[in-house]
C-alpha atoms as one frame of an Amber mdcrd trajectory, in Angstrom:
protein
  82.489  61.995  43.048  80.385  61.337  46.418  80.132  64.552  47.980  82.281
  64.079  51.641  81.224  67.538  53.559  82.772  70.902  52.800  85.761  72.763
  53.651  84.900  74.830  56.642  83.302  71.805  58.103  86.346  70.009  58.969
  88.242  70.820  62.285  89.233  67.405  61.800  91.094  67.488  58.599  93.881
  69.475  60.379  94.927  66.181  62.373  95.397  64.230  58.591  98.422  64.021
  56.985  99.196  64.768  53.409  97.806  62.007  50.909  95.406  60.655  53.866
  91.865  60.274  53.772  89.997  64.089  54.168  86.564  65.142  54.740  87.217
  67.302  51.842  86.604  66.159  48.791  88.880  68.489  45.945  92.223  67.574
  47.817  93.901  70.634  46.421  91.463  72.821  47.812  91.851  71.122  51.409
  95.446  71.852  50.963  94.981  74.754  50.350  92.699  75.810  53.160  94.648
  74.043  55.569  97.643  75.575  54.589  95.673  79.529  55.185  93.924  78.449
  58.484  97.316  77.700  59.661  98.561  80.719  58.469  95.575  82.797  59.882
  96.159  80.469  63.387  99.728  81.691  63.960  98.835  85.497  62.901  96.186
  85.662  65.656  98.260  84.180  68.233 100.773  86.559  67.483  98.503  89.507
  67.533  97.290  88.271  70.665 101.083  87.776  71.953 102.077  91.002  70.788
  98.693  93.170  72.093  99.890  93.374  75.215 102.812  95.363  77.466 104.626
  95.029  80.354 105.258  97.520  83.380 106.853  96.186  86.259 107.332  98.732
  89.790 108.875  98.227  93.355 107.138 100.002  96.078 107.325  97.872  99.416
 106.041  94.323 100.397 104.866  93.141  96.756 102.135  91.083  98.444  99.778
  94.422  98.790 101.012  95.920  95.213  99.373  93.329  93.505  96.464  93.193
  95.392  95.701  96.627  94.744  96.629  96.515  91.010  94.545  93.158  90.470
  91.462  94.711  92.582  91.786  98.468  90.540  92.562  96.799  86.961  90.316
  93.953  86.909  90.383  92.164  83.038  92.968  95.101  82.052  95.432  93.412
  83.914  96.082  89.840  81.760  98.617  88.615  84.154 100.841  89.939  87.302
 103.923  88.164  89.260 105.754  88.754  92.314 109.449  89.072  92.452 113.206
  90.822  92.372 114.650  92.948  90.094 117.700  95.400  89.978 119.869  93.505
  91.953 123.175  90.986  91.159 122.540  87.939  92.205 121.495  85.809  89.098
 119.226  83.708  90.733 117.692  85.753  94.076 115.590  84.446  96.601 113.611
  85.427  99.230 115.649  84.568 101.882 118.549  86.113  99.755 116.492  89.210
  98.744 115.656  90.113 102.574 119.406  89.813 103.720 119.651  93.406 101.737
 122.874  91.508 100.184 121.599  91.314  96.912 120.726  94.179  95.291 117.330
  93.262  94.520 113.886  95.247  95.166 110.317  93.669  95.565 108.859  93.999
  92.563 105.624  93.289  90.867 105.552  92.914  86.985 102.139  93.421  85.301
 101.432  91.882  81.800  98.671  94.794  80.609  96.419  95.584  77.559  97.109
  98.595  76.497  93.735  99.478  75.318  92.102  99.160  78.570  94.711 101.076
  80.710  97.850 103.427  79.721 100.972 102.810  81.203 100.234 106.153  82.409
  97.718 105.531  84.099  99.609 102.546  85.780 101.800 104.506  87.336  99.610
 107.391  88.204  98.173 104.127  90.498 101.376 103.410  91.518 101.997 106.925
  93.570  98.413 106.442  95.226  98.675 103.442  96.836 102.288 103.737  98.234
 104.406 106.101 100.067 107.217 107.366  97.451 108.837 109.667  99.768 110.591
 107.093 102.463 113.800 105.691 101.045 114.190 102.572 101.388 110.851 101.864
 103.048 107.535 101.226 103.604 105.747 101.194 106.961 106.940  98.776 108.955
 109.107  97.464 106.234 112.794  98.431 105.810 115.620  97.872 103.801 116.679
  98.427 100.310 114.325  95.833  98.795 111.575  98.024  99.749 112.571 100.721
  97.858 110.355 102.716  95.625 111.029 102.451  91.786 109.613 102.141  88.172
 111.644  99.924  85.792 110.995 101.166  82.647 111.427  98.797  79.540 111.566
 101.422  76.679 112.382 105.089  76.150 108.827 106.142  75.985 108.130 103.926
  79.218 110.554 106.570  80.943 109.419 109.573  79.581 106.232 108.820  81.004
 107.528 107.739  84.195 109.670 110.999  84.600 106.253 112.827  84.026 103.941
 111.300  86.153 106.693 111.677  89.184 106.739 115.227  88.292 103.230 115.356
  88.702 102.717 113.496  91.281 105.163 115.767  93.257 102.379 117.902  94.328
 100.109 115.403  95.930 102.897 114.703  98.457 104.591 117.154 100.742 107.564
 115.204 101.107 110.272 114.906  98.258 109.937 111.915  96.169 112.409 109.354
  95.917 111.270 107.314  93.672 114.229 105.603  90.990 113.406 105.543  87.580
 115.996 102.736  86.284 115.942 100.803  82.825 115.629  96.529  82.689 114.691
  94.609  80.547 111.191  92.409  81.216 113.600  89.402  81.232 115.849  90.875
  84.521 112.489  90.027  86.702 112.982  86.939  88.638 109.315  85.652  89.348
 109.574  84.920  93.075 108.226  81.774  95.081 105.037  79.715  94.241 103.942
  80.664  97.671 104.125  84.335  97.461 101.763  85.339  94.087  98.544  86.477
  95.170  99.400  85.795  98.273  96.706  88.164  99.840  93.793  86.139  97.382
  95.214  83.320  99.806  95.706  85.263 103.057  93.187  87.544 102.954  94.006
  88.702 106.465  98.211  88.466 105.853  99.981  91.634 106.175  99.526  94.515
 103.216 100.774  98.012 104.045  99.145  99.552 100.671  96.094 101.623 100.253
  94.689 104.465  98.613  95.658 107.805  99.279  93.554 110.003  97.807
């Protein structure tokens, strides 16, 4: 038979259907490999899908929290959103969200790799650039949305988050507040278009959040 290219040569052969012409030339053995790089596709993806974790905390305007997180995390962080959490309302807006009628706090959610940065360490952040001691506010900001608090999304999520508040007791001479609540990833409501990385947009709009130490 007229030799027609090999195997691994044929990123086209994936786009034939069964019985059509191939590149390869033993048809069993295209099967074949078509039938493991599929296989081998959909394990990677899900590798990829499942290599990654989710922390998601409230501490004030979330414009400046992700700012902060982006600018400290860099390529550890693979994705981050704006929005509300912990509240009622099954659909919150912003609007909705500042009337302090809903329930909901300003929350960022971060989409991590774990083997860049620990949840721990996360959170560690999370007491630096924020003031955990005011209830129900930050700066200039008040209200219940602005509340400080770590939504943990697993049992070893809040064991750590218990421990690093502990810690981080001593770097502040006021009690922390901070709430430690469980929800699921799915009870974050990604907020407006117009509000993620709002401060990449509007780098002179209105952040609160710095550094402490």
């Amino acid at each position: 038979a007229e030799y027609m290219g090999t195997p691994w040569q044929s990123p086209s052969m994936l786009r034939h259907p069964v019985g059509a012409q191939s590149r390869c030339f033993p048809n069993a053995l295209c099967l074949a490999f078509r039938a493991s790089f599929i296989a081998a596709a959909f394990r990677h993806q899900h590798t990829m899908a499942s290599s990654t974790e989710f922390a998601t905390v409230a501490g004030g305007c979330f414009w400046g929290m992700e700012k902060w997180y982006r600018k400290e995390f860099g390529a550890a962080i693979k994705a981050s959103a704006v929005g509300y959490i912990g509240g009622l309302d099954p659909n919150p807006t912003y609007k909705a969200v500042c009337s302090g009628t809903t329930g909901h706090a300003e929350a960022l959610q971060l989409e991590y790799d774990p083997d860049k940065v620990t949840y721990e360490q996360l959170l560690q952040y999370f007491f630096r650039i924020h003031d955990p001691t005011t209830p129900n506010r930050q700066g200039n900001d008040v209200g219940t949305q602005y509340r400080s608090a770590v939504f943990y999304h697993s049992d070893a999520q809040k064991a750590v988050a218990e421990k690093v508040k502990q810690e981080m007791q001593s770097k502040w001479n006021n009690k922390i507040v901070t709430e430690i609540a469980k929800a699921d990833v799915k009870d974050f409501h990604t907020g407006e278009d117009y509000h993620q990385k709002y401060l990449d947009k509007n780098p002179g709009g209105y952040c609160n959040h710095r550094p402490r130490w």
